[in-house]
N, C-alpha and C positions, 0 to 999 in steps of 0.2 A: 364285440366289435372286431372288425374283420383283421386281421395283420397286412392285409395286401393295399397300397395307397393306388387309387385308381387317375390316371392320367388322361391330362387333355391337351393338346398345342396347338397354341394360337400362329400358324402364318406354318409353311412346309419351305423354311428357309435352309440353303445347305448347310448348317451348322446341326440342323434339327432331322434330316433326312441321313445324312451320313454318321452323325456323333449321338446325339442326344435317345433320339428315339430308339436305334440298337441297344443304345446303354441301356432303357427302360427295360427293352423287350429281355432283356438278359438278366435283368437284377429279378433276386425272388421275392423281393418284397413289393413290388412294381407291375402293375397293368396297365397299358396303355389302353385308356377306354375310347378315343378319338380325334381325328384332327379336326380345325379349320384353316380353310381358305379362301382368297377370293376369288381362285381358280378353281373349286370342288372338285371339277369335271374331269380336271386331270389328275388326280392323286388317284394312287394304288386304291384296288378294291378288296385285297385277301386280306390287307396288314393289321386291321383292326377292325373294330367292330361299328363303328358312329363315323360318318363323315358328317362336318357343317359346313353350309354355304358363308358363313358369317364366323364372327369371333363374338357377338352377343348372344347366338345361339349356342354355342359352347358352352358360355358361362350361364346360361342359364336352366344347363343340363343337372339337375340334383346328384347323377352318379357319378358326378365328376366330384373330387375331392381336391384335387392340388391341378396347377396349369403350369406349364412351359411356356415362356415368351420370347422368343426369337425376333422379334420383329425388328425393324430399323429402329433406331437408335431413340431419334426424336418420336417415337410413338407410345415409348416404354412409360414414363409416366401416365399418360390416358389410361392404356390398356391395363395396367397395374394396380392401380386403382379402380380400377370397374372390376377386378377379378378378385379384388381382397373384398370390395361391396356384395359382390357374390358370393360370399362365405369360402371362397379356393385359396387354397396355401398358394404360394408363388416361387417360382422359379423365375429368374428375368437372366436374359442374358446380360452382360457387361458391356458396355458400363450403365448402370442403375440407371442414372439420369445424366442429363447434360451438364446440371450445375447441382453445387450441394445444397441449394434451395428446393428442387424437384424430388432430390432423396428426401431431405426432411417433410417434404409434403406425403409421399409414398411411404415413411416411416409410419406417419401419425394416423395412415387411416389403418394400415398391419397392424397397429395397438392397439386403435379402437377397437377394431374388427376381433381382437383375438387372433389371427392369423398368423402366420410363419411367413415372411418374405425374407427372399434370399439371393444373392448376388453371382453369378453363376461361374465364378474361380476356380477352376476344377485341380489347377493345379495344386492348390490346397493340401489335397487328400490323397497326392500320389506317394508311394514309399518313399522318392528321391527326395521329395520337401520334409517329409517326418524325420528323415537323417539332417537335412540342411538344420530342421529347425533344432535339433537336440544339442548340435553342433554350438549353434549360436545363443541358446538358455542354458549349455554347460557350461559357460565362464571358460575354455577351455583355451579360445583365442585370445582371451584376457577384453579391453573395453575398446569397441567400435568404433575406430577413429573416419573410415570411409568406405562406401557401398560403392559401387559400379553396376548397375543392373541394365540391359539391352535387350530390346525384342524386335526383331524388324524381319523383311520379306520382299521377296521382288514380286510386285503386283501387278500379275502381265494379264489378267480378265480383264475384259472391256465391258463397259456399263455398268461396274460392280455399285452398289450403293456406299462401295468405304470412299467414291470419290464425289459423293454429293454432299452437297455443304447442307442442304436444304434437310437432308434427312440424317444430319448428325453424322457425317462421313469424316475421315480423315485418318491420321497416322497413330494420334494419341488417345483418340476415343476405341479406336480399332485392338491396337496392341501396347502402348504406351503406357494404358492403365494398368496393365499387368507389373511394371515393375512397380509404378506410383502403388497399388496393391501392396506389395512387397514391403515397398520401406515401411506402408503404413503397420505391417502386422511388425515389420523389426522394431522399427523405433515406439512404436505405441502412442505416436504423438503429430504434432504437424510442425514443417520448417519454419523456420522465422524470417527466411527468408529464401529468393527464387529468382533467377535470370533464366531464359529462354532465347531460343535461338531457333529458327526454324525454317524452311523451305515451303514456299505456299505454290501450289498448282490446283486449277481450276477451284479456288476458294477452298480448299482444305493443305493443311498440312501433309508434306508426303514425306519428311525428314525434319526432324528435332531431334534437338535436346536441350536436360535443364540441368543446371548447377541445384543444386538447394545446402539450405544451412540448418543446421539443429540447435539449441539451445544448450547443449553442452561440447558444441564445437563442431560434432560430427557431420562429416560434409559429405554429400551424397549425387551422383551423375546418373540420369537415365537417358535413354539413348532407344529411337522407335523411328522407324520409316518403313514405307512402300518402296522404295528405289534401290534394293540393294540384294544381294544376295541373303537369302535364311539367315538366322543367325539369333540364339536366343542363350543370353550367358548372366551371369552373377559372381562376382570376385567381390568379399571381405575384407577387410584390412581391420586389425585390431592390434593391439599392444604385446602382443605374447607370439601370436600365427596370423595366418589369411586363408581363408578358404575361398575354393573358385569353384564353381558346378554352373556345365553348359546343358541346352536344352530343360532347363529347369521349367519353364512355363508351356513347352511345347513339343514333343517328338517329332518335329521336322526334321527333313534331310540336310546335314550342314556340307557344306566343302570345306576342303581344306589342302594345301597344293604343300608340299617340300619345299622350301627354298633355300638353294644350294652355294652356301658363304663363301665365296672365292678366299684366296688367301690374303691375310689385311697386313697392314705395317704393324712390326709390334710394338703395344701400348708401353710406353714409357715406365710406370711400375714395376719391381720386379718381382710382383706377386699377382701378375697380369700375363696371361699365355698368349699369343697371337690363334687366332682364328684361323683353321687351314681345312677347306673343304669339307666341312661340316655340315650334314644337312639338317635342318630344325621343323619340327612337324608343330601348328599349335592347331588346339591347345597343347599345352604339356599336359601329362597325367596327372591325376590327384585323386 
């Protein structure tokens, strides 16, 4: 049996065109054996070897072994399922499903099936999480008392599908799961409780957040929108240290501006210095 897993991608969406497929074409355990779409006519003709007009003829290609799914949001279930029935390992993009009803349906046919399905978190596997994670399983911070995790972006494309409600669009299906993600690999568990807060436009969310609560106290903030400048961070708090790491889910461009402290009254304390034209850059180092 061959060491090379042969590739297929259902939809040539820009996640798949720019990220996913180079990755393919570059890993050596990896051949991309074909796309579909339901545009055929315009995808490249050198890049691989199969074009489909369809995404049932993909899956019903035998040299195909595993699929990529990129597709909008609310389609991932269908497609997921027709592809683990097809004997293909699965790649899906995130988030899995809509609701955790759609996973556990898309779980149970991967069992049946035998199959590998798998949620496509890439952040996962970067060296900067493998430092975060050893960080937080050495006991080193001492016990988690609160998480802060943010993913957000200024969403300046027009007609993008993250702003149709109808195909699973919005702020927290888009990037929000990433920290939701996160806590779920920290804590290993679910909150016990949850407020939300959010900004709706054109029927999706373009700005939230949510409080949550843990079962042994640990209280946790995620923080996702379209309306704002990049911005993708995580700060720790524990009993012993805190650890902070930005760009953790994404190597986007951040900004970040000096802001230059006039001089203030001094604070009453006399283990309290007055502030005198100092400029402060954040983040801070860490």
């Amino acid at each position: 049996m061959s060491d090379i897993v042969t590739w297929g991608v259902l939809g040539y969406a820009r996640i798949a065109r720019q990220s996913v497929i180079p990755a393919i074409e570059r890993a050596e355990n990896a051949r991309l054996l074909g796309v579909a779409s339901r545009n055929s006519d315009g995808l490249p003709t050198d890049q691989w070897e199969r074009t489909y007009a369809s995404y049932a003829d993909l899956l019903a290609d035998s040299d195909i072994q595993a699929v990529y799914i990129p597709l909008p949001n609310s389609l991932h279930k269908e497609w997921v399922i027709r592809a683990l029935e097809a004997g293909k390992h699965v790649l899906c993009e995130k988030p899995l499903g809509l609701d955790a009803a759609e996973v556990a349906a898309m779980q149970q046919v991967a069992s049946q099936h035998n199959r590998i399905l798998m949620e496509a978190f890439m952040y996962r596997y970067t060296d900067r999480m493998r430092v975060v994670k050893e960080v937080l399983d050495g006991g080193e911070l001492g016990e988690l008392r609160h998480i802060n995790a943010s993913f957000r972006f200024l969403l300046d494309r027009p007609n993008t599908i993250k702003m149709q409600a109808e195909l699973g669009g919005g702020a927290l299906y888009d990037v929000g799961c990433y920290p939701v993600n996160f806590l779920g690999m920290v804590t290993g568990r679910l909150p016990q409780r949850c407020q939300v807060l959010s900004e709706i436009q054109q029927g999706v969310d373009t700005n939230l957040s949510a409080l949550l609560q843990y079962d042994d106290g640990l209280i946790a903030n995620i923080h996702c929108g379209f309306n704002a400048f990049g911005r993708t961070m995580r700060k720790s708090s524990a009993t012993k240290a805190c650890s902070v790491s930005t760009r953790l889910f994404w190597m986007m461009r951040e900004k970040y501006i000096c802001i230059p402290l006039r001089e203030y009254a001094r604070f009453p304390s006399r283990n309290r210095i007055a502030i005198r034209r100092k400029s402060i850059t954040f983040p801070p180092p860490c």
